[in-house]
Backbone bond lengths (Angstrom), bond angles and torsions (degrees), N, CA, C in turn:
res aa  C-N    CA-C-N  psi(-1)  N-CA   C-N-CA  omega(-1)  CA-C   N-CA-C  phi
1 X - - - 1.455 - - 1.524 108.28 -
2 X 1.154 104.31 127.35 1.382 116.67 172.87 1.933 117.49 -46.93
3 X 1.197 107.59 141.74 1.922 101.93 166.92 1.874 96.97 -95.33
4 X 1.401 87.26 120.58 1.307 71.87 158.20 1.627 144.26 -125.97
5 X 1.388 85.33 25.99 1.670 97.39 142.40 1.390 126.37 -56.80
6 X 0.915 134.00 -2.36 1.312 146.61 -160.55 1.625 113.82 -103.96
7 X 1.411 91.31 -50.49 1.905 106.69 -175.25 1.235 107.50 -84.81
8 X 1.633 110.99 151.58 1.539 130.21 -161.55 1.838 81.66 -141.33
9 X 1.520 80.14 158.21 1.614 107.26 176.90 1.486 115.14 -51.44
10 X 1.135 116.36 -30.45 1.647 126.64 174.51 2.076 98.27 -65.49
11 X 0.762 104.69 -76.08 1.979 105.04 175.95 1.805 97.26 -28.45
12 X 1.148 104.83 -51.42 1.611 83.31 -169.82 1.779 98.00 -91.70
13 X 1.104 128.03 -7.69 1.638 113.86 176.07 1.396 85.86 -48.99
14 X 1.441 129.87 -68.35 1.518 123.18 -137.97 1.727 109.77 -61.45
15 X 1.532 92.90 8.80 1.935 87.54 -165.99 1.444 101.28 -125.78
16 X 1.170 125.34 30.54 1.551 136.94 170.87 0.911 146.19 -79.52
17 X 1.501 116.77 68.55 1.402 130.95 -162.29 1.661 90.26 144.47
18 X 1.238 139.54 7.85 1.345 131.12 -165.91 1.690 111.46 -128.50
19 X 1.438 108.24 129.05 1.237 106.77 -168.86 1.656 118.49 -72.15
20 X 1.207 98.37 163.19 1.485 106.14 -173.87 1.670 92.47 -130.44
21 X 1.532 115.70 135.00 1.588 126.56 163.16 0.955 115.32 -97.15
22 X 1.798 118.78 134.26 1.035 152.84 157.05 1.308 118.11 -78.36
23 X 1.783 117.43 83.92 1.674 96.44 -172.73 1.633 101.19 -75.61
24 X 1.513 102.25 -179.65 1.623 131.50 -173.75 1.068 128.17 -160.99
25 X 1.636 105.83 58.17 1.746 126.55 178.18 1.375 94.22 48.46
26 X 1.229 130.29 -169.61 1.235 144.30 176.75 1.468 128.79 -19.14
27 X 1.529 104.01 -29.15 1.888 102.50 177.44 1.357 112.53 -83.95
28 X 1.067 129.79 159.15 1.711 129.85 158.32 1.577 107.34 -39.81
29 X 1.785 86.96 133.84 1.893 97.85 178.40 1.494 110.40 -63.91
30 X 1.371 138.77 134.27 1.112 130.97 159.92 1.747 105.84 -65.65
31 X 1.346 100.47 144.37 1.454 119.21 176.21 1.772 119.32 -105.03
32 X 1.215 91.83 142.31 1.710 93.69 -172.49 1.605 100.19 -139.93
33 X 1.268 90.40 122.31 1.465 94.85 170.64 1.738 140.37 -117.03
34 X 1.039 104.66 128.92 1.667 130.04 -155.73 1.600 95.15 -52.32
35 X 1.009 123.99 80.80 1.497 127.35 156.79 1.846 123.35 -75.82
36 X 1.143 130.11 -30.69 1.287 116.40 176.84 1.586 114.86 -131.79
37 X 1.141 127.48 149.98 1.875 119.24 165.52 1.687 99.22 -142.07
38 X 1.109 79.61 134.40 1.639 94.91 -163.71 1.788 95.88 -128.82
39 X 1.397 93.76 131.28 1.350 102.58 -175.23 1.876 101.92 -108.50
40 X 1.494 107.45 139.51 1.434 111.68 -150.02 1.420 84.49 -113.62
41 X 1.238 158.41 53.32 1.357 132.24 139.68 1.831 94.04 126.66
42 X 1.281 112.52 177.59 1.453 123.21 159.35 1.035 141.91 -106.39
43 X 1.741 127.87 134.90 1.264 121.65 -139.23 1.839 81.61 -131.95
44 X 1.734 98.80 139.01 1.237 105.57 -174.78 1.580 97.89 -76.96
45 X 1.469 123.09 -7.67 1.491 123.67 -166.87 1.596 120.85 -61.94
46 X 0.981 118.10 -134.52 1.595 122.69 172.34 1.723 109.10 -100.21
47 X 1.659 108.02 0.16 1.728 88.67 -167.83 1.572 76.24 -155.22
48 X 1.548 126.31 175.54 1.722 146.39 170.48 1.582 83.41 -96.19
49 X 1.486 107.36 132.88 1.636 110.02 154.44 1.380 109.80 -74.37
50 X 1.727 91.52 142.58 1.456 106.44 159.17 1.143 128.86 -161.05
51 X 1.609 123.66 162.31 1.487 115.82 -174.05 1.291 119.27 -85.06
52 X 1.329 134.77 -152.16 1.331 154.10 -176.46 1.666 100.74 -171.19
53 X 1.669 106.79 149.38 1.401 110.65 178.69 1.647 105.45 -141.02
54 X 0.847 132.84 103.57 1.684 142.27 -152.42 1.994 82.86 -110.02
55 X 1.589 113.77 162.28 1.021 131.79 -171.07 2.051 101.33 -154.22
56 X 1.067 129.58 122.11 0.741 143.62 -171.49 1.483 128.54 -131.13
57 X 1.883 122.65 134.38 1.889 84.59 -179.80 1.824 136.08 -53.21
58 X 1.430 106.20 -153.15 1.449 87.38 -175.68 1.682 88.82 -100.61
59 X 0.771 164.99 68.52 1.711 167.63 -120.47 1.448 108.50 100.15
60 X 1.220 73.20 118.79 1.195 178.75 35.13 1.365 128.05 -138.30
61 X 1.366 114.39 95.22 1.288 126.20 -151.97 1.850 100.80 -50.20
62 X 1.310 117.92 149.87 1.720 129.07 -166.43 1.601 85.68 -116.67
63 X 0.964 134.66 103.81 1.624 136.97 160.86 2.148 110.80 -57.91
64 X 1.362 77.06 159.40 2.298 60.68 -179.04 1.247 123.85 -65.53
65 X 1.179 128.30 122.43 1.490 127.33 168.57 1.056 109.44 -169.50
66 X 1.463 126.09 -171.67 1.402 139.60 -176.56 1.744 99.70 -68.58
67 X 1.354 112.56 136.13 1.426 128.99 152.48 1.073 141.28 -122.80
68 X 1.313 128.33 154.32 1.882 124.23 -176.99 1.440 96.77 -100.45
69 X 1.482 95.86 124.75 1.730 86.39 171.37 1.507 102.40 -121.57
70 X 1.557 145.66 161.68 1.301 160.63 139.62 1.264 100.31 -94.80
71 X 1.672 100.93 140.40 1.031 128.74 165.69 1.759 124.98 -151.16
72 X 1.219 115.26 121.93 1.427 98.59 -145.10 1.712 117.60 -76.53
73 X 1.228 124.45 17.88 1.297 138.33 -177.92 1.415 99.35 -123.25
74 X 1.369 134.50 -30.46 1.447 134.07 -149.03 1.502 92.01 -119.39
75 X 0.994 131.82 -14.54 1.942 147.68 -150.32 1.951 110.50 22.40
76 X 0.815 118.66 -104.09 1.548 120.13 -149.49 1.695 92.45 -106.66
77 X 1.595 117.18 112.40 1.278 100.03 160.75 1.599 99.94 -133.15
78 X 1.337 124.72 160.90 1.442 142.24 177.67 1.395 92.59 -111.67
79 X 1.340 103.33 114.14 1.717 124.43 -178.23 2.241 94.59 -107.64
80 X 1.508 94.42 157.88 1.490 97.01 144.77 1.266 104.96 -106.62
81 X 1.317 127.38 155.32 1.463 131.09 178.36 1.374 102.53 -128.78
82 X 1.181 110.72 143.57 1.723 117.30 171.92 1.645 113.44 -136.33
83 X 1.269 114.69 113.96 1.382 119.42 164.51 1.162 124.81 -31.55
84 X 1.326 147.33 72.19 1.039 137.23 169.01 1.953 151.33 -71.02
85 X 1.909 85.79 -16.80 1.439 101.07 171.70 1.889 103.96 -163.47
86 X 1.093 129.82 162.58 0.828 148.00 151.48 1.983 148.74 -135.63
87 X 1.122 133.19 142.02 1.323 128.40 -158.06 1.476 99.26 -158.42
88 X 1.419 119.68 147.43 1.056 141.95 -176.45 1.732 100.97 -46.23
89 X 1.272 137.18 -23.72 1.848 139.95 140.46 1.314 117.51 -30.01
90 X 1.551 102.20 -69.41 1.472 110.42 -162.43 1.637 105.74 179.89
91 X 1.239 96.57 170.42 2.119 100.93 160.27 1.012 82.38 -102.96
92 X 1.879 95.16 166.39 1.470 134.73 160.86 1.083 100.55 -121.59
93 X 1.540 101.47 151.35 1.537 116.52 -160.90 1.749 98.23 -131.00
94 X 1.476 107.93 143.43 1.345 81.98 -178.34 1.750 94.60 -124.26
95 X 1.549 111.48 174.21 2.090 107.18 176.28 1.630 92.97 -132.23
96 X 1.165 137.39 122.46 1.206 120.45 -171.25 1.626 102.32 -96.04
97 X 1.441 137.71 169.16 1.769 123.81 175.96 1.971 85.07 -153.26
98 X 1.672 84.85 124.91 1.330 102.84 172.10 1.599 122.73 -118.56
């Protein structure tokens, strides 16, 4: 599992447009894919906050909570995800990192 104290908005620029799996015990992982990273301002801390914006079908809807995601360049990260919109496409999910 990834630390992700570690990763900055640049680690996920390089993965933008690229899906990330959500496994789900025995069924096929739903996939979500990293469409936006938005960098939120400057942080005197160890890293700049920033978001992530994942897009997913509309099924099986992911309610907010902790998730396991794979990604095969990025490997194992535990995101929070939060629903933020939905449309007959898909939801978007968002993970915020401060």
């Amino acid at each position: 599992m990834r630390d992700l104290s570690a990763l900055t908005a640049d680690d996920f620029e390089r993965c933008k447009g690229e899906t990330f799996a959500v496994p789900d015990g025995d069924s096929e992982p739903t996939d979500l894919m990293l469409t936006v990273v938005s960098r939120l301002g400057q942080h005197r801390g160890h890293r700049d906050p920033f978001s992530l914006l994942f897009v997913g079908s509309p099924t099986p809807f992911l309610p907010q909570g902790l998730y396991h995601l794979d990604h095969p360049v990025m490997g194992e990260l535990e995101l929070f995800l939060v629903p933020i919109g939905a449309d007959r496409d898909g939801v978007t999910y968002e993970a915020v990192f401060a």
